[in-house]
matplotlib code that plots the C-alpha trace (Angstrom):
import matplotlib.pyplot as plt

x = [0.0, 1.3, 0.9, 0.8, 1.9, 2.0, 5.1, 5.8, 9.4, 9.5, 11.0, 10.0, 12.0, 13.7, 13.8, 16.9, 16.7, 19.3, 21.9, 22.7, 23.0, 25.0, 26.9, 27.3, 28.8, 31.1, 32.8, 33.5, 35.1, 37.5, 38.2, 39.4, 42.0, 42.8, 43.4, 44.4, 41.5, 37.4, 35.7, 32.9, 29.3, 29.4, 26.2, 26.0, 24.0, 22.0, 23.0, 20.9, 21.1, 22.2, 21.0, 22.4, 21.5, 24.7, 23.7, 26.0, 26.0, 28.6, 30.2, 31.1, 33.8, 34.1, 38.1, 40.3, 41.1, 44.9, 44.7, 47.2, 46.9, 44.9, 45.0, 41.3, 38.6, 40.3, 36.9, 34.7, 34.4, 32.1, 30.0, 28.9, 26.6, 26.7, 24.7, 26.9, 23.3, 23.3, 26.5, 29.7, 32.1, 35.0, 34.7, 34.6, 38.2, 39.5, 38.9, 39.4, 42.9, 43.8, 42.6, 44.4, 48.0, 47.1, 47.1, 43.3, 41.3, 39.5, 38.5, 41.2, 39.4, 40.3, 38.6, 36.0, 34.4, 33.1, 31.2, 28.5, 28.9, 30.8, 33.4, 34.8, 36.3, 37.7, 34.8, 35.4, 32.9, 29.3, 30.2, 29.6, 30.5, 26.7, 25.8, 28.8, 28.3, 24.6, 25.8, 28.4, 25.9, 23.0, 19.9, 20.5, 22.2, 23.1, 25.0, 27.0, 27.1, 30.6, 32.7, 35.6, 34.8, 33.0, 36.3, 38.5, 36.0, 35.9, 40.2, 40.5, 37.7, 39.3, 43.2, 41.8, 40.7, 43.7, 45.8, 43.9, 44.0, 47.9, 48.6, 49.6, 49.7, 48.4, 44.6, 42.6, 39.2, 36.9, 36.6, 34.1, 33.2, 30.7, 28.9, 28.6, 27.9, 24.8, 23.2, 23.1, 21.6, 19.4, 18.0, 16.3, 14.3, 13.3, 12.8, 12.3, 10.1, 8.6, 8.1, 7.2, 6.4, 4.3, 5.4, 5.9, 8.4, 7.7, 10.0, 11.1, 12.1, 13.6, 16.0, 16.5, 17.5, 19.1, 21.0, 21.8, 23.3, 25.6, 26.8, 27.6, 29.1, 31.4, 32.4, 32.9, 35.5, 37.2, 38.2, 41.5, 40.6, 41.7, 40.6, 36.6, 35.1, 32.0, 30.0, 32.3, 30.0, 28.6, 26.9, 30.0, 33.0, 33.1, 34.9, 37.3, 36.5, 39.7, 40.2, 39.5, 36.1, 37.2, 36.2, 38.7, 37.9, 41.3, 42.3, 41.8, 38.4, 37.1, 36.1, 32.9, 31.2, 33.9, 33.0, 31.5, 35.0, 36.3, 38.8, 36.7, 36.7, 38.8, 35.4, 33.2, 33.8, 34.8, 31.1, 29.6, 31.3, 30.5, 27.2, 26.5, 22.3, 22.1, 23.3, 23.3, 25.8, 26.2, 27.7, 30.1, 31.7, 31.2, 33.5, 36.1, 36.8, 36.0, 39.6, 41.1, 40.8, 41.7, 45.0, 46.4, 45.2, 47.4, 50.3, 50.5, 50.3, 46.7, 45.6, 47.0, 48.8, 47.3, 43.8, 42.1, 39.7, 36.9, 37.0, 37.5, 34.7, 32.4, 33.5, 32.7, 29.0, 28.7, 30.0, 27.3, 24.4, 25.5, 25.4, 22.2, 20.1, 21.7, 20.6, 17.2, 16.6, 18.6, 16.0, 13.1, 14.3, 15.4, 11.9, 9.5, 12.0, 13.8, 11.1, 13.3, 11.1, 12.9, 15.4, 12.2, 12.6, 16.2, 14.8, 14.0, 17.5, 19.2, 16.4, 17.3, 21.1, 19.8, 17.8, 20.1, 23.7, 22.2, 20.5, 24.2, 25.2, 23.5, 24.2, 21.4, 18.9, 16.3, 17.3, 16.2, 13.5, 11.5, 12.5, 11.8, 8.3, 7.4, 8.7, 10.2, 6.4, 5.2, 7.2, 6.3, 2.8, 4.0, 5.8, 3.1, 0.6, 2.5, 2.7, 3.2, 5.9, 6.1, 3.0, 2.9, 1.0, 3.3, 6.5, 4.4, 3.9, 7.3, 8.9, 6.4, 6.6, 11.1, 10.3, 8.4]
y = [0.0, 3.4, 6.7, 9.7, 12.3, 16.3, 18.7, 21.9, 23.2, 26.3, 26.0, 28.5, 31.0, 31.2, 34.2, 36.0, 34.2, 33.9, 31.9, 34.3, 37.0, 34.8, 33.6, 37.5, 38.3, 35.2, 36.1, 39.8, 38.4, 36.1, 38.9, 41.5, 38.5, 37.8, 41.6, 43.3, 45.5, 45.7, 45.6, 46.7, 44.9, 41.9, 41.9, 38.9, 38.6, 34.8, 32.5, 30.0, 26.8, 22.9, 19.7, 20.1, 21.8, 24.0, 27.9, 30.1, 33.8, 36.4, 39.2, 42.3, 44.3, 48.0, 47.9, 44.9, 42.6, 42.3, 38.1, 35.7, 32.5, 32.7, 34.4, 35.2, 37.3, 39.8, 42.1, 39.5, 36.2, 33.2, 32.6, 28.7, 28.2, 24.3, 22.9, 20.2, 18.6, 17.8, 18.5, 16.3, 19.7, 17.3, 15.4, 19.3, 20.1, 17.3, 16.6, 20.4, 19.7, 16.2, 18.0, 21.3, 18.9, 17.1, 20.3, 20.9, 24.7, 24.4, 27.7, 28.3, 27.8, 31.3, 30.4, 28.2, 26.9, 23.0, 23.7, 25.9, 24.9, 28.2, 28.8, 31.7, 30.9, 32.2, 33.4, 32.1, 34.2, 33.0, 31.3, 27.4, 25.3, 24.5, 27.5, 27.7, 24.2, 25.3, 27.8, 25.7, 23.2, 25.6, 24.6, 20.9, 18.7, 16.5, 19.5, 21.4, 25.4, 25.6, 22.5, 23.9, 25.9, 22.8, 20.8, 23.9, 23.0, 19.5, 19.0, 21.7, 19.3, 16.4, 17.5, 18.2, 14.8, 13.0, 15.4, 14.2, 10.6, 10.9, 12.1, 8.5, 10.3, 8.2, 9.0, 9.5, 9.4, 6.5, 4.0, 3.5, 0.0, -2.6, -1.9, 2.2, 0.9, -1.5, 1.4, 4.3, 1.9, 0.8, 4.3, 3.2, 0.4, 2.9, 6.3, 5.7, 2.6, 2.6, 6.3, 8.2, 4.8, 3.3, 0.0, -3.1, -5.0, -9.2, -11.8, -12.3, -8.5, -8.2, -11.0, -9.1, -5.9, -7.8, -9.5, -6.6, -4.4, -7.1, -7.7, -3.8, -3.3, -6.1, -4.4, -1.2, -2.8, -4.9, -1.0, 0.8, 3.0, 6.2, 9.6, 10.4, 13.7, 11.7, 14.8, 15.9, 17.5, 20.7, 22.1, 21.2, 22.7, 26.5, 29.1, 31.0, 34.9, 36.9, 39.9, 41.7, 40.5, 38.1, 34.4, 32.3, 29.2, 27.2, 27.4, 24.7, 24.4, 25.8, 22.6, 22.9, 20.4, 17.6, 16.8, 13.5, 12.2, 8.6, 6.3, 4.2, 3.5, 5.4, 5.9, 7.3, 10.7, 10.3, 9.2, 12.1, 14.5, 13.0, 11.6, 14.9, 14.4, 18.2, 18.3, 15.4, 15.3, 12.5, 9.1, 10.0, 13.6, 11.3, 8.2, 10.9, 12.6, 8.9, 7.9, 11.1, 10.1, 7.0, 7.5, 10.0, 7.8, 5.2, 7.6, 8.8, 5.1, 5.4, 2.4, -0.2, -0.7, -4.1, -2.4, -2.1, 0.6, -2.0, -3.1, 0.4, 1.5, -1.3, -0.3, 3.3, 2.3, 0.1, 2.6, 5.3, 2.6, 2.3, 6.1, 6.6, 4.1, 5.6, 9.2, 8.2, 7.8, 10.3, 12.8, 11.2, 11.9, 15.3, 15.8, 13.9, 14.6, 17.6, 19.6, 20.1, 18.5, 20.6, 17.6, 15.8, 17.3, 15.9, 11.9, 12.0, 12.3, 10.2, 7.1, 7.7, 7.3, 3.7, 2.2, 3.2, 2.6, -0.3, -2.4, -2.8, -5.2, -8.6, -8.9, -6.0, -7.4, -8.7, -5.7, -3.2, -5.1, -4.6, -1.1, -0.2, -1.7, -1.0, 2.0, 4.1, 4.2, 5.2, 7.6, 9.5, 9.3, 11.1, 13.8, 13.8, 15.0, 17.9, 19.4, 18.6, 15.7, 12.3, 10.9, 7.2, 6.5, 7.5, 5.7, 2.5, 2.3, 3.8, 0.7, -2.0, -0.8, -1.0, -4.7, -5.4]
z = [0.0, -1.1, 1.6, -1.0, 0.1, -1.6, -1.1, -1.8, -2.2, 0.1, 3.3, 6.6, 7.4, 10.5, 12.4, 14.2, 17.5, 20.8, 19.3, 16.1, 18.8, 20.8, 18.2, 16.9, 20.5, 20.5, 17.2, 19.1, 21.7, 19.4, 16.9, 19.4, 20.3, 17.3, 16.5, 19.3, 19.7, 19.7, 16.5, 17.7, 17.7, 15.1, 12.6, 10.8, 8.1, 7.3, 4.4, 3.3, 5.1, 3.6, 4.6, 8.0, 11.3, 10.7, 10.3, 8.3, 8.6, 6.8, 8.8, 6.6, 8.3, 7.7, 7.1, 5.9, 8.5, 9.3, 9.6, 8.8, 7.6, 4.3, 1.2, 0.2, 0.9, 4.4, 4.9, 5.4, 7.6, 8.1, 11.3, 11.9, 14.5, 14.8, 17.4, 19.1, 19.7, 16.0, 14.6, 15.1, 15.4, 16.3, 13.1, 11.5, 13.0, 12.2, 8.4, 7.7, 9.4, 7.5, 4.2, 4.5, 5.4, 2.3, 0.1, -0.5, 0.3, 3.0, 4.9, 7.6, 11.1, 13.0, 16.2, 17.5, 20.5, 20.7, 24.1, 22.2, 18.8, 17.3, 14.6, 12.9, 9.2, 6.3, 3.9, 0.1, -1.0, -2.7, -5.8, -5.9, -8.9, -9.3, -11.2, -13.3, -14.5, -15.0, -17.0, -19.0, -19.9, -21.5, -22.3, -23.5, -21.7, -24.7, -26.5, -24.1, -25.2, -23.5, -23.1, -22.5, -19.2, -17.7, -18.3, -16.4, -13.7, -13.7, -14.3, -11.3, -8.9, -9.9, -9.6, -5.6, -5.4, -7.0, -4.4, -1.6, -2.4, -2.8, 0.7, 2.4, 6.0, 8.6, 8.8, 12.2, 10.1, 10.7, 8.2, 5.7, 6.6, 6.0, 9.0, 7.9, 4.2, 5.1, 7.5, 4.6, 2.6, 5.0, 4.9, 1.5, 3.7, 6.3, 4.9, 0.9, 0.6, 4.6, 5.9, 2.5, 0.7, 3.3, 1.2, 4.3, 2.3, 2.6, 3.4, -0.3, -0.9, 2.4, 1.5, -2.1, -0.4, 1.9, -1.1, -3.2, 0.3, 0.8, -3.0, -3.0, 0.5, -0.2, -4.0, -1.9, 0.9, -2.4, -3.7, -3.1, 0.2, 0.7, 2.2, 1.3, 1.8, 1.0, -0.3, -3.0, -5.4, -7.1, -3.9, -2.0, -4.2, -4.4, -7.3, -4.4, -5.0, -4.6, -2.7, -6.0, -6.8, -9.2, -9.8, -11.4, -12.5, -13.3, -9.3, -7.1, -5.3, -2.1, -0.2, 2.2, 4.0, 4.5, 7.9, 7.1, 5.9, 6.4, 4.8, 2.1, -1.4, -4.1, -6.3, -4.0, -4.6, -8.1, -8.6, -6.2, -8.3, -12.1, -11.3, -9.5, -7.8, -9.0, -12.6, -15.2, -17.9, -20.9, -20.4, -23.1, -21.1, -18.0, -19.8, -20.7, -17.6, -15.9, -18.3, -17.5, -13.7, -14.1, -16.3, -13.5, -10.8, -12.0, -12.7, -9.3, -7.7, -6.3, -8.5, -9.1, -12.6, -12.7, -12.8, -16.2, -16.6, -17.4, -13.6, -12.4, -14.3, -12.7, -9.6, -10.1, -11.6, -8.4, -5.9, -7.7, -7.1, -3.5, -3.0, -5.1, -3.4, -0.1, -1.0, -1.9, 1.4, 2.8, 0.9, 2.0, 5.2, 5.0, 3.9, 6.6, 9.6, 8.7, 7.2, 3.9, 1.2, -1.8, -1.9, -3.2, -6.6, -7.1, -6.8, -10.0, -11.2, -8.3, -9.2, -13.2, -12.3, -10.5, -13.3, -16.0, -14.9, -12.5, -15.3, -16.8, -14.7, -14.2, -10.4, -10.0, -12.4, -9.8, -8.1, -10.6, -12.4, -8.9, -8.4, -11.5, -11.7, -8.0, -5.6, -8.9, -9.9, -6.5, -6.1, -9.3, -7.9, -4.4, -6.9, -9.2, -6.2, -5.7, -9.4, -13.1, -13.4, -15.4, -14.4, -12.7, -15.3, -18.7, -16.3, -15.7, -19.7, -20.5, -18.8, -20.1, -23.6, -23.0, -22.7, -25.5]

ax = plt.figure().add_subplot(projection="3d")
ax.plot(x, y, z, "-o")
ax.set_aspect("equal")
plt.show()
């Protein structure tokens, strides 16, 4: 049975409340040490929020700031208020410090406190690589309008990742193990098919989910492991604006968001960034820069030379299943529990990249047939409620007339 649901895509606002003033008075405190003198009262304005319970707010100072320690935007700085509640702050500290000893641009921490959840960082300014890809890629997907500025982009992402994967430091990040693989995609039991679903799953699909998890946890453990922001896309990876205003796009990437990091397999955010949840580009431009990858992977010693890119490429289509099927429910949550139900609109995509690059290989077959013919369809009909998308209808006779 099927529990339709509507959505809309606007979230509430949230007012100023106690802890942006407190957060506000905090920062104060910090700066005049930092400085040497008072800067007076801190006002701070709101960013927009991310699929945490971290808030961001941007400080504009009335003078450049004499700080040392990074080299980008000195009149303004970035307020976190992190809840320690919610948000694992420790984790925060110490990925941003792993990742900034292996080379990549993180913001440079200037203060924080772990006690009430504060943190005072450099600001890289407003431009994420979302909306520079959008604009890259035009109108139609299938014919990118400006190729060359979305490679720039993707050989700067990718140089960061190859960087980060190089750096053979010992690691304090947890590992990515089988026990942390089978609970994300256990979210797909829970949140996708039970909460928004309302689908009880029998005996016989239990043991097929139950199947599938443990045929792509133990493909994911078989990999190469090495450092994994594990949210390396789009949303995540940020065009640094210089102290003169200006974007470049052929630097290395501001990275944001790392502080879900572990030590897990070499493809995972390989596929995050190519097979992006936010912005789709063609199997062909995704096989190139896929090659590209792998050719300087092997260069630098991260794979193995015995590797061909055949089974580097199967691992890379069965690392994206494993993160798809994960984030399908990690949506569904972020809409029923945390009130965010614009994430809703990106399942379409995320449940495209399944069907498509999951029906390639035979191990998935039972797999995908009853995805495909069963929650896939109810899940259009939840989307459907809430405006004009495929109906359940045209995908129910879309997939029955692919097997005729």
């Amino acid at each position: 049975m099927t529990q339709q649901q509507a959505f809309t895509c606007a979230d509430s606002g949230e007012p100023e409340d106690i802890r942006h003033q407190q957060v506000q008075h905090w920062a104060r405190g910090e700066l005049q040490q930092l400085l040497g003198s008072d800067p007076g009262p801190i006002h701070a304005d709101a960013l927009g929020g991310d699929a945490s319970f971290r808030r961001y707010f941007r400080y504009h100072s009335p003078s450049e700031l004499p700080l040392a320690g990074f080299d980008g935007l000195k009149t303004s700085l970035m307020l976190v208020d992190a809840p320690p509640a919610r948000e694992n702050n420790p984790a925060f500290l110490l990925t941003a410090t792993e990742f900034r000893a292996a080379g990549l641009k993180t913001p440079t921490i200037l203060a924080y406190d772990l006690e009430q959840g504060f943190m005072l960082l450099e600001d890289f300014g407003d431009q994420l690589y979302l909306p520079c890809l959008q604009a890259a890629q035009g109108d139609d997907e299938e014919d990118v309008s400006d190729i060359a500025r979305v490679d720039v982009l993707y050989t700067q992402a990718m140089a960061a990742l190859l960087t980060l994967q190089s750096d053979r430091s010992a690691s304090q990040l947890p590992a990515y193990d089988q026990a942390r693989l089978h609970t994300e995609l256990c979210l797909f039991d829970e949140w996708f098919c039970g909460r928004m679903l309302g689908i009880a799953l029998d005996s016989d699909e239990k043991k097929l989910l139950a199947q599938t998890w443990r045929f792509l946890e133990q493909t994911a453990q078989n990999q190469v492991q090495v450092r994994v922001h594990r949210d390396y896309h789009s949303r995540n990876l940020m065009v640094r604006q210089q102290p003169d205003g200006s974007h470049p796009e052929n630097q290395p990437p501001g990275i944001i968001d790392f502080q879900d990091a572990v030590i897990g397999p070499v493809t995972y955010d390989l596929v995050s960034l190519l097979r992006d949840c936010y912005i789709v580009w063609p199997a062909e431009q995704v096989n190139r820069w896929l090659r590209d990858y792998y050719n300087e992977a092997r260069a630098r010693d991260i794979l193995p030379a015995s590797l061909s890119f055949e089974a580097f490429q199967r691992d890379f289509d069965l690392m994206g299943i494993q993160r798809h099927i994960k984030v399908l429910g990690i949506f569904c949550r972020l809409a029923l529990r945390d009130n965010k139900p614009r994430y809703l609109l990106d399942l379409p995509v995320v449940m495209d990249y399944v069907v498509t690059v999951g029906e390639r290989h035979p191990e998935l077959k039972a797999f995908i047939s009853w995805f495909r013919r069963g929650p896939m369809i109810d899940m259009y009909v939840v989307l459907t409620a809430s405006g004009p998308m495929v109906s359940a209808s045209e995908l129910s006779a879309q997939f029955e007339n692919s097997q005729l």
